[in-house]
N, C-alpha and C positions, 0 to 999 in steps of 0.2 A: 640650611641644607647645603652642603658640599657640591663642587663641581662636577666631582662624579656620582654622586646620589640626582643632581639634574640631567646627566645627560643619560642615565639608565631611564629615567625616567620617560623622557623625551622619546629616546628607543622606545620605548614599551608604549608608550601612546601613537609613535608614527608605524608600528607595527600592529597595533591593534587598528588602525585607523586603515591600514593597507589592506588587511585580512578581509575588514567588516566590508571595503567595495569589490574586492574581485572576488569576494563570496558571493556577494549582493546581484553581482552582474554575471555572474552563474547558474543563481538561484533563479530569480526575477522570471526570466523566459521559460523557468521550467513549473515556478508557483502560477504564473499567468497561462501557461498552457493547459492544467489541471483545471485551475478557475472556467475558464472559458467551458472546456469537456463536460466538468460537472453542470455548469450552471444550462449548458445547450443540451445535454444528456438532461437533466431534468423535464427539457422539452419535450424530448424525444418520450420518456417517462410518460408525460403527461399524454401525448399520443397514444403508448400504446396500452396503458391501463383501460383507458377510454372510460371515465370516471367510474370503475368496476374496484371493490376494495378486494375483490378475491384474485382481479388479476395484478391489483398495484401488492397485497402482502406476497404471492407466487414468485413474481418477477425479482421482488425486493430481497428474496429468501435463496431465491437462484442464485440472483448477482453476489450475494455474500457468499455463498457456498464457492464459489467460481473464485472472487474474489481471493477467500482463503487460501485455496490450493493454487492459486495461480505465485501467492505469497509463498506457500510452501515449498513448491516442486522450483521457485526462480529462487531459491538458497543460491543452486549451483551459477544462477548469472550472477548474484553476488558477489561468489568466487570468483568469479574473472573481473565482476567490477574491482576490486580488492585487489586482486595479486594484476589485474593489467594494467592499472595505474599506478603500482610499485614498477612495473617494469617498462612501462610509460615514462615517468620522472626518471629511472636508471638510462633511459636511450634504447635500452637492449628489444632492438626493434623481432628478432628472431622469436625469441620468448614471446614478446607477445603475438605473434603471428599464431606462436604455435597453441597456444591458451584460446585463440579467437576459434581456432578450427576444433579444438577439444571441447569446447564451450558449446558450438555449434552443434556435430555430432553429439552430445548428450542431452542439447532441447529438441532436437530431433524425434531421436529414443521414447522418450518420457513424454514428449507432448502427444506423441502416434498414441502410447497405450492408455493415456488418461483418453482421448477422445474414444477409442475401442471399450474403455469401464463404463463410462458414463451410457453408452447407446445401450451397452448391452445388462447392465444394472443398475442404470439410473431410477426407474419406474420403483423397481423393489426399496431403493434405497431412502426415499424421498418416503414412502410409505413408511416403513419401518421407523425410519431414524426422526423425522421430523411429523408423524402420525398426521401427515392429508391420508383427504382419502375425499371421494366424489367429484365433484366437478373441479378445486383444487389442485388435486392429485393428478387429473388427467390435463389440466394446461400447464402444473408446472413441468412434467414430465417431457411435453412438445418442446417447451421452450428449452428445458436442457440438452435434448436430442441434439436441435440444430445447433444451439452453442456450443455444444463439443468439443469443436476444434481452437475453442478460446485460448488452451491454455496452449497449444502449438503455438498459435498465432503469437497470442503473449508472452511467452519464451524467447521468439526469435525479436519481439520488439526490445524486449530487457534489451536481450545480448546486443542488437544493433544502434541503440540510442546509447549504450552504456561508449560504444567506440569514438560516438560523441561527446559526451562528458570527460572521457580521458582526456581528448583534444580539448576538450571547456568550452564546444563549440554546440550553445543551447539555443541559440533564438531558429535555428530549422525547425527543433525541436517544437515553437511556439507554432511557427505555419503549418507542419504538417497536421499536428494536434486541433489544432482550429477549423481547418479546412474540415478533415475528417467527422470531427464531430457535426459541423452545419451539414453534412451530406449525408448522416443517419439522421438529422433530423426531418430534411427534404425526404427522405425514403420512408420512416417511421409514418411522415402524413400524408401519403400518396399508397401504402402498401396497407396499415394498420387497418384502415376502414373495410379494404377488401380479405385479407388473409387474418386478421385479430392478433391474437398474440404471436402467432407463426410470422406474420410480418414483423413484429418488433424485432422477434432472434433472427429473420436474414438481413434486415438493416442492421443490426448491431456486429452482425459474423462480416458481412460486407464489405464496411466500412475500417472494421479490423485489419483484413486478409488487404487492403488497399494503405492502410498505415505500414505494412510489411514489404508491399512493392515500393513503397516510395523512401523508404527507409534506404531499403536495398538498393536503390539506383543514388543515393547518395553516398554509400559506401562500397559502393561494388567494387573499387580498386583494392578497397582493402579486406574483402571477400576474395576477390577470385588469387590475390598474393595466398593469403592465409589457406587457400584450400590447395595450393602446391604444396605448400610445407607439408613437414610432419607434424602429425597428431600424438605427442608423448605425454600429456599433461591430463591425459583425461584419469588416471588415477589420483593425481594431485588436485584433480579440482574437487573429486568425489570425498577423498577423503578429510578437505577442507569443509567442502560440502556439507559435510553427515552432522557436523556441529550445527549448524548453521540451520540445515532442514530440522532437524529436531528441536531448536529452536522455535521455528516458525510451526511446526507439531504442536507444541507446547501452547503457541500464541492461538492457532488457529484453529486447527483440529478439535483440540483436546477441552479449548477455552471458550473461541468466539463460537463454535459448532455449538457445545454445549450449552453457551452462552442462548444463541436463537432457538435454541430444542426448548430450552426452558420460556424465555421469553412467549416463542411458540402455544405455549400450554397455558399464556395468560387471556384468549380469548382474541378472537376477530378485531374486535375492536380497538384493545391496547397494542397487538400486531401492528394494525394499521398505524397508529401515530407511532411505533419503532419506526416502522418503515421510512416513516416520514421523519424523523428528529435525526434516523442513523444517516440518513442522506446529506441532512444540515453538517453534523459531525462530520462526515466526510470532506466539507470544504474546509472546517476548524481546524483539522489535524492536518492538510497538505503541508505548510508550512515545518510541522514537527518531519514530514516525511522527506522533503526535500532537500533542507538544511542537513538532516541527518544523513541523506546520501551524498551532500556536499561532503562530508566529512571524512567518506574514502577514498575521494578524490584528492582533497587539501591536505592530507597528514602526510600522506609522506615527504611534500614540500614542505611543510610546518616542523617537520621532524629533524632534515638537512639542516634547517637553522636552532633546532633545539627551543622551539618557540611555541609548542603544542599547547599550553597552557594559556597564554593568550588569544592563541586562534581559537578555544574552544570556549572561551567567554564572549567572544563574536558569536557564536556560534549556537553559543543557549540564550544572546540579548536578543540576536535578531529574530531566532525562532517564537520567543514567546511574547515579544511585539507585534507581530504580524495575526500568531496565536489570537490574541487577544482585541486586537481588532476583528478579525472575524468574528470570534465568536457575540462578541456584541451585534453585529450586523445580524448574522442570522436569527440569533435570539429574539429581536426583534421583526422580524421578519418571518416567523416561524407560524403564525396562523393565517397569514397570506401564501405562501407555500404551501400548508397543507390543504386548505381551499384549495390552490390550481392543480394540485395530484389528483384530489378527491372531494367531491363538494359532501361525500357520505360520513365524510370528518369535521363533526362539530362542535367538538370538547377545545376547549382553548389551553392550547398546549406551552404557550408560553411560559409557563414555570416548570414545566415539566425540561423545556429545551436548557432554559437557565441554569437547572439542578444538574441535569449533565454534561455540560459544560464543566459546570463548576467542581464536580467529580471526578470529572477526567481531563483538569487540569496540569497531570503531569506528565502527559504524554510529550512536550517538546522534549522535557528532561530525557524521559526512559528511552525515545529512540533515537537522540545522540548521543547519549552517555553508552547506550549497545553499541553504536555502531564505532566508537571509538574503540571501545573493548575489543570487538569481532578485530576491526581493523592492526590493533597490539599483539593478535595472536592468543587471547583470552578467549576465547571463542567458546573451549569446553569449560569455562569455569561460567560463563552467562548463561548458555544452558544448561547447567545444574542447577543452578539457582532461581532458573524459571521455571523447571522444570517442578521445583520441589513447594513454590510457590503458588503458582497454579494448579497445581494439583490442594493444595490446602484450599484454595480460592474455591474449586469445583464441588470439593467435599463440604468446605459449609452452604453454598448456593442449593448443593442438593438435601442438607439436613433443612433448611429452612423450606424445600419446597416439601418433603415429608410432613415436615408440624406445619403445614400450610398457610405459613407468613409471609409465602412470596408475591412479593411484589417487582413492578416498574422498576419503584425506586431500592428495591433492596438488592436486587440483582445489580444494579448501575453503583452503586456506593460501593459492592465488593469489587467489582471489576475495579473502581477508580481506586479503592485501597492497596488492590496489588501493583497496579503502576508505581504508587506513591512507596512500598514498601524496596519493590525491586529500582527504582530510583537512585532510592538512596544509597542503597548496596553498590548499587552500578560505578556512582559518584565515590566512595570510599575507596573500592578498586582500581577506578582509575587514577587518582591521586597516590595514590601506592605505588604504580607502576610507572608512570609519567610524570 
């Protein structure tokens, strides 16, 4: 090997070796702040189901609904994540000033009128769409009243922790998150026993609306700067946005909705271990989601040195390491968990949690590989192809629930096929273009 084939070489290890800690020390405080949420949120769970499987599937079916759209309608924090860390790395402190108050004004907007839909057609929609009805119907209905203002709340969290990450300043991030969650769990056990599931949703909105103040008094210098400037960028963010929400349509709406409508229809009981397995999965995939938002932050540094290709093999090694130690943990761990949600779960769910796991093992890929794309300005070429993907996805879930072979597992193999399908497309694309 030549002196210059060693010292390219060198380069490329001492810059894949640089990538992988100042990613790592990015990530770390933002995967351990989620860890903590979830695993203390599962208390708080266990609180207010109050070992009730009609109120642990309700709650479980809210919180993804909530979940979804809180995904879909933060497109637009996206966009500022996205274009305010291009203009973060550029210095051009104006621009982002003026992206922060555009950003702001439009979770404003959009948060006020999702809490005005859900009060005032929630009840109908919960019936119609996901067919409760009785005692079901009328607590999940309570609980989404009071959580209303989730997606306000969670809009201005994007936008104000995203002004952190610009700056790669994540360990506030781990204290606020920790504190908050031990303090709906203190609420959740002192309120649940008296108010039932009404106490769950004002510990959970509480606790929220208090991650909002404490956010904001950490950045309030660069709130109250941003809200002198001018606001020009709000058509720029909408119409980077529109990609990006239709995206998240695509994922959410159109997919995971239809996805729990269907699951929904497999009976009380397979519900309840959803309820229970999608909760494990949620700590599996934090790693695929964090690294992945690592990735609009780091590229445009990565890009200045023309070194994108290397940062992003960091960046798929560490995801599905961490991946995959979890998911061994929980899988293991998965008929002790569903004991402490619900003692009225007594099917041993362990191969069931393993199977989807193992299903939807390409989820580190598909949502760094998106987010590189989004991040390239590919934006409308990832939702086409998700779009037209999921839709094939929905229309065989739903021939198979017609000739009546649906199942757990057949629903959970099509979801994991279309990850593994759009994966790969993601991966070709971006090698094309980077």
């Amino acid at each position: 090997m030549g002196n210059g084939a060693v010292l390219l070489l060198l380069r490329f290890i001492g810059g894949f070796m640089s990538y992988s800690k100042e990613v790592n020390r990015y990530v770390f405080p933002l995967i351990a702040t989620n860890i903590a949420q979830l695993l203390i949120n599962q208390l708080s769970l266990h609180f207010a189901v109050n070992d009730s499987s009609v109120a642990l599937s309700g709650i479980s079916v809210i919180q993804n609904f909530l979940f979804a759209f809180g995904g879909i309608l933060g497109a637009f924090s996206l966009s500022f994540n996205i274009k305010g860390a291009q203009a973060f790395a550029e210095n051009d402190k104006k621009r982002f000033k003026d992206l922060f108050k555009s950003s702001f004004l439009l979770d404003v907007v959009i948060g006020a009128s999702f809490l005005v839909i859900c009060v005032v057609f929630g009840k109908s929609f919960l019936r119609l769409f996901y067919g409760f009805s009785g005692e079901l119907l009328d607590l999940s209905t309570l609980y989404l009243v009071i959580m209303s203002p989730y997606i306000l709340l969670t809009l201005l969290t994007f936008l104000l922790t995203n002004v952190l990450k610009v700056e790669k300043k994540t360990k506030p991030i781990f204290w606020i998150g920790l504190v908050s969650s031990l303090l709906d769990v203190v609420m959740n056990y002192y309120l649940v026993p008296i108010f039932g599931v009404k106490g769950a949703a004002i510990s959970a909105i509480t606790s929220l609306f208090l991650v909002v103040l404490a956010y904001f008094y950490l950045v309030h210098d660069v709130i109250f700067e941003a809200l002198k400037s001018q606001s020009t960028c709000k058509k720029e963010l909408i119409l980077f946005g529109i990609p990006l929400t239709i995206q998240e349509i695509f994922e959410s709406v159109l997919f995971i909705m239809a996805f729990d409508a269907l699951m929904g229809r497999q009976g009380l009981e397979i519900l309840s271990i959803y309820a229970v397995i999608s909760q494990l999965f949620s700590i599996v995939r934090l790693p695929a989601y964090m690294y992945a938002g690592a990735v609009s932050v780091f590229l445009p540094q990565a890009s200045q040195k023309h070194e994108n290709k290397s940062f992003m093999r960091v960046i798929y090694r560490n995801s599905y390491l961490m991946s995959f130690g979890f998911a061994v943990i929980v899988t293991l761990c998965a008929n002790i968990f569903a004991e402490f949600l619900s003692s009225q779960i007594n099917t041993n769910i362990i191969a069931l949690t393993a199977f989807t796991m193992l299903v939807m093992a390409a989820t580190p890929l598909y949502e760094s590989s998106k987010m590189l794309l989004q991040s390239s300005h590919a934006e409308k070429w990832v939702v086409s192809l998700t779009a037209l993907v999921n839709i094939m996805s929905i229309a065989i879930l739903l021939v198979i629930q017609v000739l009546g072979f649906q199942t757990y597992q057949t629903l959970y193999f099509v979801y994991g096929l279309s990850l593994v399908i759009l994966s790969i497309l993601f991966i070709k694309k971006a090698n094309s273009i980077t």
